[in-house]
N, C-alpha and C positions, 0 to 999 in steps of 0.2 A: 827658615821662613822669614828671616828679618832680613836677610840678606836679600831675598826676592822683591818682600814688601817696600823697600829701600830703593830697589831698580823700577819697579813701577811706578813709584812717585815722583821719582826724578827725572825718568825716560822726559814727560812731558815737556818737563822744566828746560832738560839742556835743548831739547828742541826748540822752544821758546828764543835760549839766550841765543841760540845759532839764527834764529831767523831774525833779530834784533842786531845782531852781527853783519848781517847781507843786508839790511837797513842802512845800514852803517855807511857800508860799502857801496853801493847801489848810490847814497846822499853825494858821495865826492865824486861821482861819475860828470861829469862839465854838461850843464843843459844850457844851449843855445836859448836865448829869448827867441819867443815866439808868440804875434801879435795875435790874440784868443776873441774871436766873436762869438756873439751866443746862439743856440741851435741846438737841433736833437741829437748832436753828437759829440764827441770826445776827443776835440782835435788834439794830435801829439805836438812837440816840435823833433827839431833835429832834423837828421835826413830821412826821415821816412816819411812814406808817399805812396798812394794807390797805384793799379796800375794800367791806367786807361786798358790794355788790352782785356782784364780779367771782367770777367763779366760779373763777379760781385765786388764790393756791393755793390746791390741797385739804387736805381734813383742818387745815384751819385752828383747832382745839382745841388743837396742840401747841402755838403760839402762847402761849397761856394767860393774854394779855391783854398783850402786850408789843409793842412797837410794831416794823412790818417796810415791809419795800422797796414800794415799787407794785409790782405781779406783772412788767408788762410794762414791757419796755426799746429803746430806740433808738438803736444807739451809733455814731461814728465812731472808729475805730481808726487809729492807724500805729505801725508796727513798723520799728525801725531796727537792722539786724544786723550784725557782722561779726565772722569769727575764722579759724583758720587749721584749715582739715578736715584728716582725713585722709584720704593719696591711697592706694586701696586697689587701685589699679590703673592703670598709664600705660604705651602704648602710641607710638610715633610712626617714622616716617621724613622722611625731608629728602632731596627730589630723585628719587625711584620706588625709591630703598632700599626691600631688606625691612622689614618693620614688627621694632623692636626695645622690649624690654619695659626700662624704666628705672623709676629711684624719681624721686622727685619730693616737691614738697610747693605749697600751692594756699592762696590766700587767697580769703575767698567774703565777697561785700558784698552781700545783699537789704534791701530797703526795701519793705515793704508797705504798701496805703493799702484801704480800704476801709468797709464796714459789719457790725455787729451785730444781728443780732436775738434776745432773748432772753425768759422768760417763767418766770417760779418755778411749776414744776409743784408741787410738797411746798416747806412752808417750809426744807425740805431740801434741797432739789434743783433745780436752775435749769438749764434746756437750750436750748441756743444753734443758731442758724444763723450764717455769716459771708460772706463773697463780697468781690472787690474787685480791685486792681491790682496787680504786683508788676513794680520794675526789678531786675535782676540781675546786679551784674558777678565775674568769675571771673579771678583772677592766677595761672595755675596754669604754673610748672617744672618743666621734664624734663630730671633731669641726666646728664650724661656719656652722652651721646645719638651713636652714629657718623653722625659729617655726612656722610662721603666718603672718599676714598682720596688717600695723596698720590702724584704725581709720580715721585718720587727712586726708586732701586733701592737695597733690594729697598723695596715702597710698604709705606708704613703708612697706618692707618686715625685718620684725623684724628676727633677726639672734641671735643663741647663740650655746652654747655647750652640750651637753647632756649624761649622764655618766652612763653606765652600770655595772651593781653587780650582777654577776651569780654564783651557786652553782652549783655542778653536782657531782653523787656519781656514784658508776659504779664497771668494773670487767676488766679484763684483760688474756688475754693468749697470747704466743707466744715462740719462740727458738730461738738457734742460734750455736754456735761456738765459741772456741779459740784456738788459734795458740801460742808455746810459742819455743823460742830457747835459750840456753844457752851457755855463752861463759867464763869458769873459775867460778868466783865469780859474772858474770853479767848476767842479761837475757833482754831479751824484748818480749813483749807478743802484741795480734794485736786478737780483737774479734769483732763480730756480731750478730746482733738478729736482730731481729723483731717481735714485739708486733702490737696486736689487740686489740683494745678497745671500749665498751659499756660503753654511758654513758647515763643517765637518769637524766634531770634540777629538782632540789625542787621546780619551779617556774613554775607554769602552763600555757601553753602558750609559751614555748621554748624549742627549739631541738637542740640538741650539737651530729655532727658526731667528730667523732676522732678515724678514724678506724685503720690509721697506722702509725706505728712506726718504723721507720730504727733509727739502732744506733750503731757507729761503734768507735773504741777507740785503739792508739796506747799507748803501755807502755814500759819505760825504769828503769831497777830498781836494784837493790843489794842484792844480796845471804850471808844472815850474820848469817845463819841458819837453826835457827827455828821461824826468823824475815826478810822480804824481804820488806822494803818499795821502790816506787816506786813512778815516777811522768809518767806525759802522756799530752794526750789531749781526747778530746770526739766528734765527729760530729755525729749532729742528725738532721735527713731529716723528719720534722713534720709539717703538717697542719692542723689545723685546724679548721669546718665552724660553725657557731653559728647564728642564726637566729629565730623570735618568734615576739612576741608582749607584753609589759612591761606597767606598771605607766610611763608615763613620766611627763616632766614639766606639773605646772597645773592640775597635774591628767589626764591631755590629755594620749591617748593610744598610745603611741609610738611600733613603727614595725621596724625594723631592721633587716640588716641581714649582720654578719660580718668574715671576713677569715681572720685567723691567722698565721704567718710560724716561727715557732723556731727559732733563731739565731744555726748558722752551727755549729760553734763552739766554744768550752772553754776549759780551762784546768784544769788539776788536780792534786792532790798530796795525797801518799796513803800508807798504809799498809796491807800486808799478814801475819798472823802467824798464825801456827799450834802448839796447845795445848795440849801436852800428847800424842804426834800422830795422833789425832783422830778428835779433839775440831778446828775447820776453822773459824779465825776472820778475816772479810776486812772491813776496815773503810776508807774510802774517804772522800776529799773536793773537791769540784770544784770552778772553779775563771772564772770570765769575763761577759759578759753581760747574761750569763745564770750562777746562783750559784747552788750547789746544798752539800746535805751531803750526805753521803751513808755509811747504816749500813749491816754487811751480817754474821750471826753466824750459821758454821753450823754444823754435825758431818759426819766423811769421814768410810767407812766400806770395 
């Protein structure tokens, strides 16, 4: 168990240092100056450039002669999570006990993998599809739980803790939006989705819903290029519900049934760079009681 608990903590971490590495990397890449006016969009430098014949984006006058992304995108994403929710509800018995209500608290570890698809509708506005795979493990505590009854006269009611380890593999889809403005050499950008998600337990005997996903994130950041890193924040509206019947203490059958709610918000710190014109790297970290890394390489056409 310490050996597992050890891989969960950390998974997030080296995630972190690896996207802080491709920061790194990504900073010594050569960015052309490139003279930046202000508008509702995000001019790059380098060699990239629209392509008069594509028909998005539209309204391509905002532009006003300033060099921009290829309309369309092709990304590979992963998302590496973890932090400690909270438990906004936990349920359980031990042995065909009544179901009794405890506190608790739960650690949540997702790893997502998947694709992007996206296409700059207004040189303002970029709307996305996503889809892909998600593993998902849950460490979640019920404390001071009545296990049983003791023996002795008169009996008392024996109490302890009771600790759960869930697995769950699964799929995802959903969309969203972004918004991005620019002022000289600054921008700030402001996006949304929402994801759906199936998930299926390794452990027979338990049901994981986690159907939605809101997730919304402001960003402020610097045009030095063909390199724009950026900090922000992230709030995500996520719950939730887990419930089945487990091993418990003693081999007794323990039953449960527990609801999770993401912590709202954390913040981040980030890098955009485009590769040749074409080659799209974003590498993220996130900080606070929710960590996470985030890797996104994609090709723009």
């Amino acid at each position: 168990m310490a050996l597992r608990d050890a891989y969960v903590e950390e998974a997030p971490l080296r995630c972190i240092t690896l996207a802080l590495a491709l920061m790194v990397i990504a900073l010594l890449v050569p960015a052309p100056a490139d003279a930046q006016q202000s508008g509702p969009v995000a001019a790059v430098g380098g060699d990239s450039a629209t392509n008069e014949d594509s028909i998005f984006p539209l309204w391509k006058s905002l532009l006003d002669g300033k060099k921009f992304l290829p309309p369309y995108g092709i990304n590979v994403v992963m998302l590496d999570l973890s932090g400690q929710w909270d438990v906004k509800s936990f349920s359980a018995s031990v042995g065909g006990n009544e179901l009794a209500s405890v506190s608790g608290n739960a650690n949540v570890h997702p790893f997502t993998y998947g694709g992007r698809a996206d296409v700059w509708v207004l040189p303002f506005l970029n709307v996305f599809a996503t889809f892909g795979g998600v593993k998902l493990n849950v460490r979640a505590t019920g404390l001071d739980l009545p296990l049983g009854v003791s023996g002795g006269r008169p009996p008392e009611v024996i109490r302890g803790d009771v600790n759960l380890d869930l697995d769950f593999t699964g799929y995802y889809g959903g969309g969203g939006f972004v918004l991005m403005y620019a002022y000289q050499s600054w921008f700030t950008s402001m996006d949304y989705s929402t994801v759906w998600t199936h998930l299926q337990s390794s452990q027979s005997g338990v049901e994981g819903s986690e159907l939605r996903t809101d997730t919304a994130s402001v960003r402020l950041g610097y045009n030095a290029g063909a390199v724009q890193p950026y900090i922000g924040g992230r709030w995500v509206k996520k719950i939730d519900h887990f419930e089945g019947t487990v091993a418990g203490p003693g081999g007794q059958p323990l039953t449960f049934a527990v609801e999770l709610q993401a912590p709202a918000w954390n913040y981040d710190v980030g890098i955009h760079s485009l590769v040749a014109g074409r080659f799209e790297l974003v590498v993220e970290a996130g900080f606070g009681q929710r960590t996470h890394g985030l890797v996104n390489f994609g090709y723009r056409f």
